[in-house]
Structure formats: structure tokens, C-alpha cells
N, CA, C and O atoms as CSV, one atom per row, in Angstrom:
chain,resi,resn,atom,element,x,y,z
A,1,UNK,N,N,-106.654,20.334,-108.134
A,1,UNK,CA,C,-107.796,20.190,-109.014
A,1,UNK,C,C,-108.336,21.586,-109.324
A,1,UNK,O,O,-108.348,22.476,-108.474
A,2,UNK,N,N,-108.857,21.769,-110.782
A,2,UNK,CA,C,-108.727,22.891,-111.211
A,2,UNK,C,C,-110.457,22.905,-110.899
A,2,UNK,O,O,-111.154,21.897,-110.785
A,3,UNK,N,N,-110.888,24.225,-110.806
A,3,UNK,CA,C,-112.488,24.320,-110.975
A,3,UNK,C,C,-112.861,23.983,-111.940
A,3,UNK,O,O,-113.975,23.483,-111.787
A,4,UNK,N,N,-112.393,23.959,-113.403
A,4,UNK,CA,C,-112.982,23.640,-114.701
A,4,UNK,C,C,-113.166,22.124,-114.367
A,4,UNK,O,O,-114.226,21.543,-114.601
A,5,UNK,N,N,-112.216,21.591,-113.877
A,5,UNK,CA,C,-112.473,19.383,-113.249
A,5,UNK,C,C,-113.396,20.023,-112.292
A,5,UNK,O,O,-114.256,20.697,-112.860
A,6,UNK,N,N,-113.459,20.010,-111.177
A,6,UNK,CA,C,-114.464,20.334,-110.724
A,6,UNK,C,C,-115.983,20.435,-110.871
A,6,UNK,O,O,-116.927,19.896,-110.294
A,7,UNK,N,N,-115.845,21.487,-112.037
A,7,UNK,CA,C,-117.173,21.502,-112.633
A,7,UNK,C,C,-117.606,20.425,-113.656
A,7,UNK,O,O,-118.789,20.503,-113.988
A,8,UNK,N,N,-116.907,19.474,-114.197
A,8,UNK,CA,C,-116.887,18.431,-115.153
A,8,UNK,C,C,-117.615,17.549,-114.333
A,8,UNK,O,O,-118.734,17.077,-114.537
A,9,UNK,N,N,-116.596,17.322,-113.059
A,9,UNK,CA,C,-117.072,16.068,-112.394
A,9,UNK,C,C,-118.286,15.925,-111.635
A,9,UNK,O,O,-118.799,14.843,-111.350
A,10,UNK,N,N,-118.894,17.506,-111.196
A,10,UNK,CA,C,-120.203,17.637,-110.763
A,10,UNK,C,C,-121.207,17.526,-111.988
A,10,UNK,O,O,-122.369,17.119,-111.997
A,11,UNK,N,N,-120.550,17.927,-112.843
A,11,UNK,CA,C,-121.814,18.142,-114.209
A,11,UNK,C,C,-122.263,16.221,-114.306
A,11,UNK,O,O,-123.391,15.727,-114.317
A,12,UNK,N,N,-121.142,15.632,-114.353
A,12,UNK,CA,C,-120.893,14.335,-114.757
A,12,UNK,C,C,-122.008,13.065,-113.542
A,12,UNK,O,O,-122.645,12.025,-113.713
A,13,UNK,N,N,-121.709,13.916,-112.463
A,13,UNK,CA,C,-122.257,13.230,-111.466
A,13,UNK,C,C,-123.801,13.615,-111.513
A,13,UNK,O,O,-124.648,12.724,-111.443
A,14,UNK,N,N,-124.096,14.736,-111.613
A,14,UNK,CA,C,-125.387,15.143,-111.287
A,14,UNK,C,C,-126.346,14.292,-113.093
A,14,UNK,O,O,-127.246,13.470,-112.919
A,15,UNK,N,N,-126.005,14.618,-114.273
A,15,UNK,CA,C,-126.532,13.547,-115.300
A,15,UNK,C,C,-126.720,12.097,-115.098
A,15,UNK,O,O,-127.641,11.463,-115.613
A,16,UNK,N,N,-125.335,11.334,-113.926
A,16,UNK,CA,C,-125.611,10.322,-113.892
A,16,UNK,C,C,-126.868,9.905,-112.529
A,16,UNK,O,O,-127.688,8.990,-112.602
A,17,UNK,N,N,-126.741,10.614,-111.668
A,17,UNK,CA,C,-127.682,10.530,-110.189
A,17,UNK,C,C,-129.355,10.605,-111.374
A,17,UNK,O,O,-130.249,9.759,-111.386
A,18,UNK,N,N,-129.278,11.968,-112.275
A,18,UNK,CA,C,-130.548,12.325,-112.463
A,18,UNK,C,C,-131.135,11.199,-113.816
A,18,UNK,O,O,-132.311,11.205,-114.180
A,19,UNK,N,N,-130.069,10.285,-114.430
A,19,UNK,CA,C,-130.577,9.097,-115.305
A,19,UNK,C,C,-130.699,7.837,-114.635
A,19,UNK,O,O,-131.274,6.895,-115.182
A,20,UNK,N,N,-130.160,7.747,-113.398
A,20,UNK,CA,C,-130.266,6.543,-112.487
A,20,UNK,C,C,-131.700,5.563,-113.084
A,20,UNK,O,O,-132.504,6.131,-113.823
A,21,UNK,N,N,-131.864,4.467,-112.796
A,21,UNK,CA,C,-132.765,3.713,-113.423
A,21,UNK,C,C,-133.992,3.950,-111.959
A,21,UNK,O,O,-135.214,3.980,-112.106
A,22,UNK,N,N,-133.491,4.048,-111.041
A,22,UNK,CA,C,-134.758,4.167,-110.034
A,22,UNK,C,C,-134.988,5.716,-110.186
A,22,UNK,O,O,-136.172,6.041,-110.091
A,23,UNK,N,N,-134.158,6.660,-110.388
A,23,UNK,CA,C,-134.886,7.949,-110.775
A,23,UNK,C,C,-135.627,8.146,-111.932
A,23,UNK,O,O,-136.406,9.099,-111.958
A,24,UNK,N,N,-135.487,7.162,-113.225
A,24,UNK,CA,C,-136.434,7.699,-113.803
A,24,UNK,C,C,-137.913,6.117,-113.819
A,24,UNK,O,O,-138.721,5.684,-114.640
A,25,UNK,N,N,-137.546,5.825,-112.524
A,25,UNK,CA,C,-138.905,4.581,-112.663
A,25,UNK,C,C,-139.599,5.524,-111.746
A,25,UNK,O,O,-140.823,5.542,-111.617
A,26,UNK,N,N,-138.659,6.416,-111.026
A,26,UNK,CA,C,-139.824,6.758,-110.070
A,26,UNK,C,C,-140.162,8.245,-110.637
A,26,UNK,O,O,-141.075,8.652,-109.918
A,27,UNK,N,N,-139.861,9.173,-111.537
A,27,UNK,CA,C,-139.992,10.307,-112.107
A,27,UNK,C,C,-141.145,10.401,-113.195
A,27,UNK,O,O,-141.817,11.394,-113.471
A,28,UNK,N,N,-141.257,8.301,-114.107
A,28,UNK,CA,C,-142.125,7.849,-114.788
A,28,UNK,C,C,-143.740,7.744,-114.467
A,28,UNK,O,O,-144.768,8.015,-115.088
A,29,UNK,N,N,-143.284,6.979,-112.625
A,29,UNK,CA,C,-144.274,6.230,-112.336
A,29,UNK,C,C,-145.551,8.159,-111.845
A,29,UNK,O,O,-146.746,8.427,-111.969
A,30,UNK,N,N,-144.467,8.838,-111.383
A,30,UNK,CA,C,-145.163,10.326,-110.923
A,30,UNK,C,C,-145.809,11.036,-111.834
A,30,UNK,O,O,-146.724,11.839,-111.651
A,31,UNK,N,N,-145.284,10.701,-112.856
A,31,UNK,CA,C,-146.206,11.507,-114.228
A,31,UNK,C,C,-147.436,10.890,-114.838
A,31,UNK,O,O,-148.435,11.409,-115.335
A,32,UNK,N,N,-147.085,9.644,-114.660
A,32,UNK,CA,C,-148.360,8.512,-114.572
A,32,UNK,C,C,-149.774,8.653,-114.062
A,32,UNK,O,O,-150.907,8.711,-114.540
A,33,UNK,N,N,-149.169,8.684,-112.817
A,33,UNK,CA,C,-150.407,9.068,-111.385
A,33,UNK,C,C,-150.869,10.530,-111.980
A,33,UNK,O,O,-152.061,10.667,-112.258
A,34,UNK,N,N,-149.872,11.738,-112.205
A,34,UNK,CA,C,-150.095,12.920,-112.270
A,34,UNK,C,C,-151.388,13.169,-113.802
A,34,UNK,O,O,-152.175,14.107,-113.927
A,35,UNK,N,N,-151.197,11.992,-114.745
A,35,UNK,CA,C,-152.088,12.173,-116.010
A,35,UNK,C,C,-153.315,11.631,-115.490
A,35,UNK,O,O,-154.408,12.191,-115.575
A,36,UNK,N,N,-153.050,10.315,-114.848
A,36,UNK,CA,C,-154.051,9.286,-114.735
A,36,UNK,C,C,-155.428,10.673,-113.395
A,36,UNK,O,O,-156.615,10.998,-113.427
A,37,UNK,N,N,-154.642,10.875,-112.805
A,37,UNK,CA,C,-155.440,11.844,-112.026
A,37,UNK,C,C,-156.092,13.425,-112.528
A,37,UNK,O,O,-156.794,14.211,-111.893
A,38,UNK,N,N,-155.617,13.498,-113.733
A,38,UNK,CA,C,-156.783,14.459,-114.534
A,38,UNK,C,C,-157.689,14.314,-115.072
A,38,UNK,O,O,-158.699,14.988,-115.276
A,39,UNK,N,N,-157.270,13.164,-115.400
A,39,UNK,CA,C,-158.531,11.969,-115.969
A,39,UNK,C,C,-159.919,11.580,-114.835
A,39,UNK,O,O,-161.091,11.339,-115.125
A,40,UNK,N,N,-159.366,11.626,-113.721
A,40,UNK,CA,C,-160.186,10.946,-112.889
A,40,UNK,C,C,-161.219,12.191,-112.632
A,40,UNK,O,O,-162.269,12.056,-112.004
A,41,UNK,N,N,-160.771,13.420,-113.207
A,41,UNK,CA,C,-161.189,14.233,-112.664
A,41,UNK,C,C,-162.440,15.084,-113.986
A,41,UNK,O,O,-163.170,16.067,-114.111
A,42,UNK,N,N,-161.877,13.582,-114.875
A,42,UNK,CA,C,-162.819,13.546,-116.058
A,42,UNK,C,C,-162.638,15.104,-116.861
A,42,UNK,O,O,-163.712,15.642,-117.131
A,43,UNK,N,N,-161.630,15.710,-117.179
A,43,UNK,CA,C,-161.694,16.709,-118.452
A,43,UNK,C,C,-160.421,16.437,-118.762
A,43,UNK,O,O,-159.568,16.046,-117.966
A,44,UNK,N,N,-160.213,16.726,-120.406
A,44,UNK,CA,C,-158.841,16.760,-120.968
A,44,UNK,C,C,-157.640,18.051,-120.455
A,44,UNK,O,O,-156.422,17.987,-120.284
A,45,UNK,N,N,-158.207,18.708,-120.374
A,45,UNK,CA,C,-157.556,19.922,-119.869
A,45,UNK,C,C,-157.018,19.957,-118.545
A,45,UNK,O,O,-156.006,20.615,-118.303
A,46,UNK,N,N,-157.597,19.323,-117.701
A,46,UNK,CA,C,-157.515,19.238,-116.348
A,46,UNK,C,C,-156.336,18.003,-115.760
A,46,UNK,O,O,-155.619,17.933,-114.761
A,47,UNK,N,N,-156.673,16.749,-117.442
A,47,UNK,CA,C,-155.695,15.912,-117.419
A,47,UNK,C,C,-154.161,16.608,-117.619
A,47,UNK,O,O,-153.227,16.574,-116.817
A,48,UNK,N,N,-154.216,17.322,-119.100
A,48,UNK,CA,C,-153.185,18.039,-119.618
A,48,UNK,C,C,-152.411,19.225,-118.244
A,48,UNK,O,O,-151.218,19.498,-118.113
A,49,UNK,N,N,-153.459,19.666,-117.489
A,49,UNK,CA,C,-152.727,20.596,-116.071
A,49,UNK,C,C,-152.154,19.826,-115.336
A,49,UNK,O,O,-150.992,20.059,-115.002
A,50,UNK,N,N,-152.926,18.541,-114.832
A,50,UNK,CA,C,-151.789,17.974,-114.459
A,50,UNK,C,C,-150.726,17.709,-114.677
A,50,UNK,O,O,-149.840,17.742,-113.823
A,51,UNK,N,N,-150.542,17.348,-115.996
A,51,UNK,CA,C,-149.282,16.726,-116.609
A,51,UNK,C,C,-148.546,17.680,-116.443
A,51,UNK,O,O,-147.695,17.366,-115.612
A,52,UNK,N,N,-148.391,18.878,-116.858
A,52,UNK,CA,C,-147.758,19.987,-117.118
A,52,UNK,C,C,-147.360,20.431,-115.450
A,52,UNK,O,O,-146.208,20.815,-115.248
A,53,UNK,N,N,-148.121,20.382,-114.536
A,53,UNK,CA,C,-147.637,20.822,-113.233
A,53,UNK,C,C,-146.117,19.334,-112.704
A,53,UNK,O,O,-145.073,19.518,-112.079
A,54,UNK,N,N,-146.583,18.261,-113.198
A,54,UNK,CA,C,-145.891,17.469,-112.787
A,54,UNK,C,C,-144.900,17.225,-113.723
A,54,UNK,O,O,-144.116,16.319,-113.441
A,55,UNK,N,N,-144.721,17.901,-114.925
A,55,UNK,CA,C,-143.534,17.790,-115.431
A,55,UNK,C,C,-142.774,19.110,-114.739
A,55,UNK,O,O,-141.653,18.772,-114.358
A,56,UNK,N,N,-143.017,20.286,-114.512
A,56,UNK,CA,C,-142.629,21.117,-113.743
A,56,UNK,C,C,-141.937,20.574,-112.320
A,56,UNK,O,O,-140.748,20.439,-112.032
A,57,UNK,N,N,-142.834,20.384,-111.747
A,57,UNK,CA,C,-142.478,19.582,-110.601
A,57,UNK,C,C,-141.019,18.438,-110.263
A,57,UNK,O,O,-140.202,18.415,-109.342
A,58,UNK,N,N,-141.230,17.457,-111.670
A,58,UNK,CA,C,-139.996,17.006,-111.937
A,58,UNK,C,C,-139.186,17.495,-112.581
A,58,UNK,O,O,-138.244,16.809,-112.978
A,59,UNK,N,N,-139.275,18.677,-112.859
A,59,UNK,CA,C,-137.992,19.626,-113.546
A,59,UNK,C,C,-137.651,19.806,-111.837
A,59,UNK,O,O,-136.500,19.487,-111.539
A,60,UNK,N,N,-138.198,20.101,-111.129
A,60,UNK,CA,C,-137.307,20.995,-110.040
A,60,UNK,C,C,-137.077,19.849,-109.259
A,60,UNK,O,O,-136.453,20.214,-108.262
A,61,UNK,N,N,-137.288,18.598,-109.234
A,61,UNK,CA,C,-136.780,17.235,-108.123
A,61,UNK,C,C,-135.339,16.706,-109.387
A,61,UNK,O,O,-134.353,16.096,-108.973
A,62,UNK,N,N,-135.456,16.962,-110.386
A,62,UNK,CA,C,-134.173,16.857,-111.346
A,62,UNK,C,C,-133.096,17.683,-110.684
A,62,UNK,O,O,-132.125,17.066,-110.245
A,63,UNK,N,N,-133.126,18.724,-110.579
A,63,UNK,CA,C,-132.573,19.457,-110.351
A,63,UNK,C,C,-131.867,19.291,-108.661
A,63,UNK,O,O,-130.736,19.599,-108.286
A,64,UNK,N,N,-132.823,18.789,-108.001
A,64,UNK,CA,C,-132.269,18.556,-107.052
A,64,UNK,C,C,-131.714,17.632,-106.555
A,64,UNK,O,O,-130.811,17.580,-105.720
A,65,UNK,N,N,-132.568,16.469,-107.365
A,65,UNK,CA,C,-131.468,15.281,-107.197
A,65,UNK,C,C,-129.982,14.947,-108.084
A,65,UNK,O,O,-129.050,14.146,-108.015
A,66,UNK,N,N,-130.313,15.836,-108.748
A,66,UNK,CA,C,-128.577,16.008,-109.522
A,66,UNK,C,C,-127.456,16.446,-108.718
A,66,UNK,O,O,-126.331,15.953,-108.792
A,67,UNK,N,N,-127.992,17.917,-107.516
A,67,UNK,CA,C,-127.647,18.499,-106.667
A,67,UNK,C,C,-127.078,17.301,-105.646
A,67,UNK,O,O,-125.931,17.488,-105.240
A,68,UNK,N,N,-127.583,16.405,-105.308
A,68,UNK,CA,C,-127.424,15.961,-104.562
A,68,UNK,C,C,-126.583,14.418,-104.888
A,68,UNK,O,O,-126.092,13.728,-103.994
A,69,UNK,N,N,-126.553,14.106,-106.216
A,69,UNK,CA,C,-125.627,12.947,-107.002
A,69,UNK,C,C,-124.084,13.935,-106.778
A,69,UNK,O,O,-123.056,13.574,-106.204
A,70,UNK,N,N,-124.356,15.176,-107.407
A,70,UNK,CA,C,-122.900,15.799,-107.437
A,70,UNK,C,C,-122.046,15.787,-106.414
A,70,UNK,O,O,-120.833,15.760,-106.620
A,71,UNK,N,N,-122.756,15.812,-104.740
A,71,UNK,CA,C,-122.550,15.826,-103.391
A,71,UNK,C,C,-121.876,14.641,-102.548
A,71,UNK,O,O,-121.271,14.621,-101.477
A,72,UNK,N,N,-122.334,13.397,-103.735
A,72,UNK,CA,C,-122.669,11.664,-103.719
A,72,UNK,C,C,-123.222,11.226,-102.786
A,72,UNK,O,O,-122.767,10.466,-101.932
A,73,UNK,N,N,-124.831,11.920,-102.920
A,73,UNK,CA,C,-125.767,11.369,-102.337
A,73,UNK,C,C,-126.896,10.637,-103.897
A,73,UNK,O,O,-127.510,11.247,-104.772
A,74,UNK,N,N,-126.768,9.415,-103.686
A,74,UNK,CA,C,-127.637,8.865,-104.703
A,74,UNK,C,C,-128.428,7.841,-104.833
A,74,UNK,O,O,-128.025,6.962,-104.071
A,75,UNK,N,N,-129.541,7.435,-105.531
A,75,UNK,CA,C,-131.023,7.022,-105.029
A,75,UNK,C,C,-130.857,5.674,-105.339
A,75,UNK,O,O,-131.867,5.002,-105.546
A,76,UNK,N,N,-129.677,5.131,-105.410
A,76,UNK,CA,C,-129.725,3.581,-105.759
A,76,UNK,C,C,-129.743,2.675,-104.956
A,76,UNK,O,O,-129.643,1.482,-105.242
A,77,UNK,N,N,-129.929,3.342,-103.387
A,77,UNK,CA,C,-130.383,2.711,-102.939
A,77,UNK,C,C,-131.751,2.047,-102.625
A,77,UNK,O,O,-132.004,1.053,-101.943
A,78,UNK,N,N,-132.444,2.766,-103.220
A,78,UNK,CA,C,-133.744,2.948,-103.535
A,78,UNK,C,C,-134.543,1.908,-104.357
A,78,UNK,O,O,-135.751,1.678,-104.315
A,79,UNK,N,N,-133.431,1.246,-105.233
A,79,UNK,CA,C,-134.263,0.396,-105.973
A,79,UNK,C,C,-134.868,-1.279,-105.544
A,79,UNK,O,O,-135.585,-1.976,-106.261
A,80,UNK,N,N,-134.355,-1.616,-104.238
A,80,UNK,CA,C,-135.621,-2.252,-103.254
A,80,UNK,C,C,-136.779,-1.969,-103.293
A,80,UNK,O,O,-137.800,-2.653,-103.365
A,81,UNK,N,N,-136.554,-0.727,-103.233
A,81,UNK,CA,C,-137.939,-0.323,-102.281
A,81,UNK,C,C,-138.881,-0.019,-103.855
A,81,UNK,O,O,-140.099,0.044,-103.683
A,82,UNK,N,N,-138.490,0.125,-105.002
A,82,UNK,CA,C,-139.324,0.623,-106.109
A,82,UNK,C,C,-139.791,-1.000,-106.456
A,82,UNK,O,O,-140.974,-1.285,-106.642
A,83,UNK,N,N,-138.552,-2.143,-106.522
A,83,UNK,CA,C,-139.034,-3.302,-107.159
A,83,UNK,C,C,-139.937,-4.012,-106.001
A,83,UNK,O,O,-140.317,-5.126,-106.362
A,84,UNK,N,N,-140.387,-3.625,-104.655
A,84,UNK,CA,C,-140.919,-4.072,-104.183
A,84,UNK,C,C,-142.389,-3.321,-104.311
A,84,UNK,O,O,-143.336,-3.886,-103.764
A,85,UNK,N,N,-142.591,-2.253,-104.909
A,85,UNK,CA,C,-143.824,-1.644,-105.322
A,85,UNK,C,C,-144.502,-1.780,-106.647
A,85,UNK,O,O,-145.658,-1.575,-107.017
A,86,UNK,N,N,-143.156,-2.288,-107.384
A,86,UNK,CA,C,-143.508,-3.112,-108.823
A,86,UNK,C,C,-144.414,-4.563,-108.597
A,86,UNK,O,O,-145.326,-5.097,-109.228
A,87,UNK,N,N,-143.486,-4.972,-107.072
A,87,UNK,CA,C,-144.082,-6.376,-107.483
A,87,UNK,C,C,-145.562,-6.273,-107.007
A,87,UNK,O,O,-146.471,-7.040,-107.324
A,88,UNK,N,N,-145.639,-5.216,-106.211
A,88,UNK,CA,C,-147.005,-5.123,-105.324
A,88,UNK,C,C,-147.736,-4.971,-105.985
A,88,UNK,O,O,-148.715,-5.619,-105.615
A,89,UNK,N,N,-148.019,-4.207,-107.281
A,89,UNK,CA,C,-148.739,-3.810,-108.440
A,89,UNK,C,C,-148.840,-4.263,-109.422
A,89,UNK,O,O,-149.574,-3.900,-110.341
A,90,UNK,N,N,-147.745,-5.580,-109.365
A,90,UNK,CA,C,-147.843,-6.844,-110.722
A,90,UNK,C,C,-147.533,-6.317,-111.977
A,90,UNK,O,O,-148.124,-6.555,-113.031
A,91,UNK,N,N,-146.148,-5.266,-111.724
A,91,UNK,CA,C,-146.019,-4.724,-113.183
A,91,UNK,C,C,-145.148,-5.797,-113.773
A,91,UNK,O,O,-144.879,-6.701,-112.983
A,92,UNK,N,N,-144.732,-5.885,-114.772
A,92,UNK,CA,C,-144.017,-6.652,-115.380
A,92,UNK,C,C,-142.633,-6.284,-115.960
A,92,UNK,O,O,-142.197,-6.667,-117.045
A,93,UNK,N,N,-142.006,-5.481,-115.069
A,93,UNK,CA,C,-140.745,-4.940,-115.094
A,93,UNK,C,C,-140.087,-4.578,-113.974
A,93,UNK,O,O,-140.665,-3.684,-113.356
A,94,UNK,N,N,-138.931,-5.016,-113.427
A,94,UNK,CA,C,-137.988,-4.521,-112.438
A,94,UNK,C,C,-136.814,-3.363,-112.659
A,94,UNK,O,O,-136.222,-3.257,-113.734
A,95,UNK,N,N,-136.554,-2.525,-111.541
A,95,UNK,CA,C,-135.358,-2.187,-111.672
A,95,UNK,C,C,-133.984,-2.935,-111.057
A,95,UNK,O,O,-133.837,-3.539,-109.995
A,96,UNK,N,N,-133.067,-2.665,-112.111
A,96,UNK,CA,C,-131.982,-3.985,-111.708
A,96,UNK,C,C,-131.633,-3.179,-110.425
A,96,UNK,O,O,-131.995,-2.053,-110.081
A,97,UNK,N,N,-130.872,-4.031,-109.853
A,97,UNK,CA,C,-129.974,-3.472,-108.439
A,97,UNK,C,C,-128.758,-3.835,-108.739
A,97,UNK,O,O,-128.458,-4.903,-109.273
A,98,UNK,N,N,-127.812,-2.741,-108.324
A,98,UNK,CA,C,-126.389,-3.507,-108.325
A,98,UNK,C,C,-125.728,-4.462,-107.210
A,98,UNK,O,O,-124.618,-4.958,-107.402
């Protein structure tokens, strides 16, 4: 196996770990909390810092959980534990499980 496969199949792995459906319910649900909590803190700006720290933030957990899909370590196992925090919160959407 040549490094150019190599590098395909990590590139390949780490896009699919970092689009996983529980990575982006739980990458969604963090930016959520991260707006909803600038708000709480009652200024637009303070909302907007948040957002911006926590899109940062999930730039660098992207990054690492791609790192770690490429490795085949990946978060699907995870999606128990998210649809059981869905149901706790009465959202009206699951993540499938395989």
C-alpha cells in the first residue's frame, strides 16, 4: 500500500467519523447551549462570543475526532446515549443506530 492510499483512506475515514450523525447531533446540540448561553447572559455580542468561541472549539474537536475515525476509533457508538438525551428533553428527533 502506497502512502498516496494511505492518505485517501485516512482522508476518507476522518470526513466520514467527522459527518457521523451522532457527531453532528452532538456538535449541533453544543452550539445551541453555546448561543442559548450568551443570551442568558442577556447581550448580543456576548451571545455572538459565544458562538464564535464554540464554533472554534468545534473546529478543533473536528479535527480530532477525524483523527481518531482515521485510527477507527468512532462515535457510533454513542448514539444510545444521545437518543436517550433526546428522549429526556422530548425533542422530536432521533439519531438512527445501526
Amino acid at each position: 500500500m502506497s502512502i498516496s492510499n494511505l492518505a485517501v483512506t485516512g482522508w476518507r475515514a476522518f470526513w466520514a467519523n467527522v459527518l457521523s450523525p451522532a457527531t453532528l447531533s452532538i456538535s449541533i446540540a453544543f452550539l445551541v447551549v453555546a448561543f442559548l448561553l450568551g443570551f442568558a447572559f442577556s447581550r448580543m455580542m456576548g451571545a455572538m462570543n459565544y458562538a464564535l468561541r464554540a464554533i472554534a472549539l468545534w473546529a478543533a474537536l473536528v479535527l480530532v475526532i477525524g483523527f481518531l475515525g482515521a485510527l477507527g476509533i468512532d462515535l457510533s457508538s454513542s448514539g444510545p446515549v444521545v437518543n436517550w438525551f433526546l428522549n429526556l428533553i422530548q425533542a422530536p428527533f432521533y439519531v438512527p443506530v445501526a
